[in-house]
N, C-alpha and C positions, 0 to 999 in steps of 0.2 A: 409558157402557160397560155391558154387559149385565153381571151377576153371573159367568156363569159360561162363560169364554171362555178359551182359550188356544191361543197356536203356536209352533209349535215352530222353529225353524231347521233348516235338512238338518245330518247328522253332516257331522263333520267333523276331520281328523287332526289329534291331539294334539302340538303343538309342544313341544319342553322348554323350562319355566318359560313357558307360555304359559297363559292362565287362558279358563278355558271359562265362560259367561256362564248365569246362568238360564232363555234362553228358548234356548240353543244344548244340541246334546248330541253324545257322543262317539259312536262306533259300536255297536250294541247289545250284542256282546260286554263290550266294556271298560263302557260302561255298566253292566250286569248283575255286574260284578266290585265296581263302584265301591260299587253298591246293596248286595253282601255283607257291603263295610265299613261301611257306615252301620248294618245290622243291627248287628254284632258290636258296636259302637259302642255303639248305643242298647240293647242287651240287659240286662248285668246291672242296669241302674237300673229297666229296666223289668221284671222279674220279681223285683227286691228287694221292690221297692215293695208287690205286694201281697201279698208274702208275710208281710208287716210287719205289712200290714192284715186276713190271713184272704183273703184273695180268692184265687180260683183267677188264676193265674200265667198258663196256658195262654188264659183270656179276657182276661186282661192285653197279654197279645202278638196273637190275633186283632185286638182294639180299635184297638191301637196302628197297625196297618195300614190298618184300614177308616178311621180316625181319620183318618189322614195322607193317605189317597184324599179323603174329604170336604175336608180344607183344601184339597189340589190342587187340585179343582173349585171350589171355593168363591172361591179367590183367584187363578182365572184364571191357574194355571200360572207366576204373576210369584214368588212366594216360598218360595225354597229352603230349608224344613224338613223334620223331622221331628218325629212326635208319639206322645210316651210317657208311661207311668203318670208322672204329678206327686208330689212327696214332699209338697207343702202339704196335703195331705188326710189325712198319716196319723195329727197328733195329733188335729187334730177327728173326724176318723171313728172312734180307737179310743174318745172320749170318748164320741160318740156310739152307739155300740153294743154298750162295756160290754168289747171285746177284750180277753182278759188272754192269748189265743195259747199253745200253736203248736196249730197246726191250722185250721180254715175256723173260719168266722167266723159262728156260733150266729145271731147277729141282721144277717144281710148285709144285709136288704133295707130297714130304718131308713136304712144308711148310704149303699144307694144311691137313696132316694129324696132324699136332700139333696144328692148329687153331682148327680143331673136338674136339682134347682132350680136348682142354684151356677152349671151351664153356659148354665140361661135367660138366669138375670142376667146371665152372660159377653155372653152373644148378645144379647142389647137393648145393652148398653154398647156391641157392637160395631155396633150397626146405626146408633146415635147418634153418635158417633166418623166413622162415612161417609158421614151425611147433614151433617155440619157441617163435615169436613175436606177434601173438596174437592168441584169438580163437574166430572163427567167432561163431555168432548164428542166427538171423534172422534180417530181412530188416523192419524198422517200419518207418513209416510217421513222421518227423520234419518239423517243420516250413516251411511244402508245399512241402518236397523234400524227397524224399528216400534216407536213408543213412544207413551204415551198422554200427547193434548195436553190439558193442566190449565188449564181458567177459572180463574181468581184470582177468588173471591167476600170475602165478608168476615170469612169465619173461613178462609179456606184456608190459613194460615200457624200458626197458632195450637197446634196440635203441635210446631213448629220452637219456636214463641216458653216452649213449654211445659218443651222439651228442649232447649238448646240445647247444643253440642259440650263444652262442660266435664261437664255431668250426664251425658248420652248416654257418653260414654267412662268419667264415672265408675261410670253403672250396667252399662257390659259390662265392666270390671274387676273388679267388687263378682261380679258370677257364678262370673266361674272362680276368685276367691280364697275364696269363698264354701264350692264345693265342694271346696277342698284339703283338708279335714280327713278325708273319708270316706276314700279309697286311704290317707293316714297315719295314722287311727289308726283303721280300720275293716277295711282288708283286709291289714296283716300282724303277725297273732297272733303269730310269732315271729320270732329273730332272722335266720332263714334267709329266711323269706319276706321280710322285709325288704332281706335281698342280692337277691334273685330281682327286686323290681320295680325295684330299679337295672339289673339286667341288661335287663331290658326296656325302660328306659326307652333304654339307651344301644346298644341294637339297633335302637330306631325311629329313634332320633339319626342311627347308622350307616349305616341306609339311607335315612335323608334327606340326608344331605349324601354318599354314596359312590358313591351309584346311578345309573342314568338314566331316562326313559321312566315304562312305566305303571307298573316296580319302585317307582321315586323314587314316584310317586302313592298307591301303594298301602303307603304306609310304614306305618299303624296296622297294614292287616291282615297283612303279609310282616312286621314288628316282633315282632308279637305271635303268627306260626307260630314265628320260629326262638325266641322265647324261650321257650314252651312246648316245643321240642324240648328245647332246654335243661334247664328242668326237669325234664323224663320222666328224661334218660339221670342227673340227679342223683340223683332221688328213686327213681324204679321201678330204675335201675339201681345207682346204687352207695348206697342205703339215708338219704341227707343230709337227708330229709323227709316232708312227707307226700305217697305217690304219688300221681299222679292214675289213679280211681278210672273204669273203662271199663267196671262191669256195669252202671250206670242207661240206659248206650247199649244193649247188648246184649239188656236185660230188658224195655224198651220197647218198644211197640207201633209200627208204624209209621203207622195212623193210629188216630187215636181223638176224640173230640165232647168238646169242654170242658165244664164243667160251667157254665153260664148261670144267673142268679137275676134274679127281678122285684122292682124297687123298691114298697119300702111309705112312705109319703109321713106324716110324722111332723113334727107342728110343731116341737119341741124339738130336733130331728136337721137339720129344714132351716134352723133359725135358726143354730146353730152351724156347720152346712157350710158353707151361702150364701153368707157373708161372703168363701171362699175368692176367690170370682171376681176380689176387688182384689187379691192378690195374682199369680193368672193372669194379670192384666192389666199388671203389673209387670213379669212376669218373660217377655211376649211383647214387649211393647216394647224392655226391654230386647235382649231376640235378635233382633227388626228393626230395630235401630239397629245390633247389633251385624253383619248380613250384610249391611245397607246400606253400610256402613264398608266393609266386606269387596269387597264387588261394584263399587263406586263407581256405584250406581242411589240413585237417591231411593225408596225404598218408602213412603215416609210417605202415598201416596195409596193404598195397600194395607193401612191400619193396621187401619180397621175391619173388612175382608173375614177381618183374618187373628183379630182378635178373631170374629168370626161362625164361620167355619171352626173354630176352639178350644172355643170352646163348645157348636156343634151337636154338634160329633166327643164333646166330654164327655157331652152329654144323652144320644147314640145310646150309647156306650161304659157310661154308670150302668144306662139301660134295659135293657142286658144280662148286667149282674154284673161288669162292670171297672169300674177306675179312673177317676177326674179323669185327665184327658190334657194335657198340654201342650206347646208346641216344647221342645226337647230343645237345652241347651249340649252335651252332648257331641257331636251331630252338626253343631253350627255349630263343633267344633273342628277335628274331621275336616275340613269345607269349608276352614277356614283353613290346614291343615296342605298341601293338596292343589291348594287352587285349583281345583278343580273345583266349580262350583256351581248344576249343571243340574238344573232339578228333576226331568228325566227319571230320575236315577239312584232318586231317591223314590219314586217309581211304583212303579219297581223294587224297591225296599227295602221298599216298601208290599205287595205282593204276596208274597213273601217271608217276610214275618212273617203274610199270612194264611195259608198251608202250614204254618207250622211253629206256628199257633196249633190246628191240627188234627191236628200229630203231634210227638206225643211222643218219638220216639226224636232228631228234629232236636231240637227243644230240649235232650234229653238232651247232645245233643254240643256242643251251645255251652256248656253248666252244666257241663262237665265241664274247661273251660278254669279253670286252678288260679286261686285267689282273689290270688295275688300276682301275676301277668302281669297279670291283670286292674286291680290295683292301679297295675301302672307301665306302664299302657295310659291308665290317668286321670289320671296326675301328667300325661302329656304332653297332653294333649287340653284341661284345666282350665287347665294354665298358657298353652297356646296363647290362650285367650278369654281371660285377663288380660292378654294382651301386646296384644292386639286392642283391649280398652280403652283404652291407653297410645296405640297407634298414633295412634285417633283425637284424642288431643289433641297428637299431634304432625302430624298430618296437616290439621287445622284451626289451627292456630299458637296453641293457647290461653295466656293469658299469665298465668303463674305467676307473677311479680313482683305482679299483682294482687292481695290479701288476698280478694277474694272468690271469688273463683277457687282459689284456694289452699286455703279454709277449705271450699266447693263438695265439691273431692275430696277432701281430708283427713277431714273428719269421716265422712262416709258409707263410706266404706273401711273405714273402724276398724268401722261399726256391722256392716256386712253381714259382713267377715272374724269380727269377735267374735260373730255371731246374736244381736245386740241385741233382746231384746224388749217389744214393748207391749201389753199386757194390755188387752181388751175384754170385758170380763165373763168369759167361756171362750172366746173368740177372742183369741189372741194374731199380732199381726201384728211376724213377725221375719224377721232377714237379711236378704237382697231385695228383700222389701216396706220395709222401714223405711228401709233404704238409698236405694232407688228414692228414694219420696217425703220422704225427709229430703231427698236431695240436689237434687228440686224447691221444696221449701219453704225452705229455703237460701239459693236463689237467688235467691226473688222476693223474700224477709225481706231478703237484702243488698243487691237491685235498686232499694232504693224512694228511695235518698236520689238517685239517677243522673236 
């Protein structure tokens, strides 16, 4: 198979409770709606992020789209992500460039000349990952669809034998429990905003299970308009909070040039960055196991394209003054919430976020969405990807009655929900990462008497 190939299926009408495939897509309308939600989705994690770091926000979100255009091309339209600023980078990069914040980031170009290396490495890992995990050969017709026919060589199993359905379900549980803490004890300062992302949560509730059609699909983003109305007529109108605040919309440009920096390439900045890439590589596996689960496709012959795809999008994305970039759990919650998982709508969402990485006044209006909606916009999306975890070990019959299996999921849960960490000099590899490969090393440490 050539690197970079994709097709698409003609639209086609959305059925209720009917699930839309990867290489299918809806109508460009509805498409182009679904694409809104993935933005709003993937937004405030991706402009947290560098704001954490000093980095302009505005080349956070350009990135984040050109990113996700390069995975698309790169993995041949077969895997339905998104790709946004990565949190793994922001203790190493404020180490590395001395950030004590708030404001841009005195020494950015230290930090992005280590995010360029971090994505090399990503990108060799990925290219070795697809010279050893399968061998393509040609495209034949199955049961009405095109799928790509796989030579069995001698390592072509060797990701399955790596991950098998106990760890894979426990590393897409370990994600969304992973991120429960941020919406809890990050986005409601007080005890109001804390009613507020129940009310949101049990608005998306309500029109997941009340509604029909593209309403019912569109549950995060119709969830999280009426619960922001909400809010307004509490807060702007009968005084129960803090209002939401509409002059950054107003005072904004509507278009304007992000501010872009060039990497300086510093040995001490790339040794501590570079390491990230094992965790990038954690936390992508993890989310192609986890919409492989979702989809019922095998991606595992996609694993390296989509490590390639993550790490060029990171090199091009540091070269410019953004972010490490990574696939994004909360847009694989979205997909699970929706059933919808064409990667046409990404395109879309890709495009999308390159507009509004060049105007200010769109981003104003997403950032203006109150931090407590936001919050009970992520309890539902994170807990979605834990339950997707679960699914998988109910949907491969894993047997719990086993001890090793048992001790498999148990332990690595606890590390990645606690952010268990381990210290490598100034590389600390925690949550995700430890989890991930605890709950690999686990298995072969309990595998060996078998």
């Amino acid at each position: 198979m050539a690197l970079f190939q994709w097709t698409e299926k003609p639209a086609r009408t959305l059925n209720a409770g009917g699930v839309i495939a990867p290489d299918e897509r809806l109508p460009w309308p509805q498409t182009t709606v679904m694409g809104v939600q993935h933005v709003i989705a993937m937004f405030g994690a991706t402009v947290l992020a560098p704001l954490l770091m000093g980095f302009d926000p505005n080349v956070a979100i350009l990135m984040s789209g050109i990113g996700t255009l390069i995975f698309f091309f790169i993995t041949g339209g077969k895997v339905p992500s998104y790709l946004g600023s990565s949190f793994a980078f922001i203790g190493v990069v404020i180490a590395a460039s001395g950030y004590a914040g708030p404001g841009p980031n005195a020494n950015l170009g230290v930090a992005l000349g280590g995010i360029v290396i971090c994505g090399l490495v990503y990108t060799v890992i990925g290219f070795i990952v697809h010279a050893t995990n399968v061998k393509h050969t040609k495209s034949t017709p199955m049961a009405g669809m095109e799928v790509d026919e796989v030579e069995e060589g001698a390592a072509v199993h060797w990701i399955e034998r790596l991950m098998p359905p106990v760890v894979t379900g426990t590393v897409v549980a370990v994600i969304g429990l992973n991120l429960a803490a941020i919406p809890i004890k990050n986005m409601a300062p007080t005890g109001f905003d804390a009613w507020m992302q129940a009310v949101t949560f049990i608005s998306v509730g309500l029109v997941a299970v009340y509604t029909r059609g593209m309403t019912q699909r569109l549950l995060i983003l119709v969830g999280l308009i009426a619960a922001s109305l909400i809010y307004a007529v509490l807060t702007n109108g009968l005084g129960l909070g803090k209002p939401i605040d509409v002059s950054g919309i107003a005072n904004a440009p509507w278009f304007g040039l992000p501010t872009f920096a060039a990497p300086v390439f510093q040995a001490q900045a790339i040794l501590l960055i570079a390491p990230v890439a094992l965790i990038l590589v954690a936390e992508n596996l993890g989310h192609i196991k986890a919409v492989s689960a979702m989809t019922g496709r095998d991606l595992n012959p996609y694993l390296g394209k989509a490590f390639i795809g993550d790490g060029v999008a990171t090199m091009v994305s540091g070269a410019s003054g953004g972010t490490g970039v990574t696939t994004y759990a909360e847009n694989i919650g979205v997909m699970a919430a929706t059933k919808i998982y064409s990667t046409a709508m990404f395109v879309v969402a890709a495009c999308i976020a390159i507009v509004l990485g060049f105007s200010p006044k769109f981003g104003a209006l997403i950032q203006a969405i109150p931090l407590a909606v936001m919050g009970g916009v992520s309890i539902v999306v994170f807990g979605l990807i834990a339950v997707a975890g679960a699914k998988i070990w109910v949907d491969n019959k894993v047997d719990f009655s086993d001890n090793r299996n048992l001790l498999v999921a148990a332990i690595p849960i606890i590390l990645g929900t606690g952010e268990y960490t381990l210290k490598f000099g100034q590389f600390g590899l925690g949550g995700i990462g430890t989890a991930t490969f605890g709950a690999i090393f686990l298995y072969w440490l309990l595998s060996r008497r078998r």
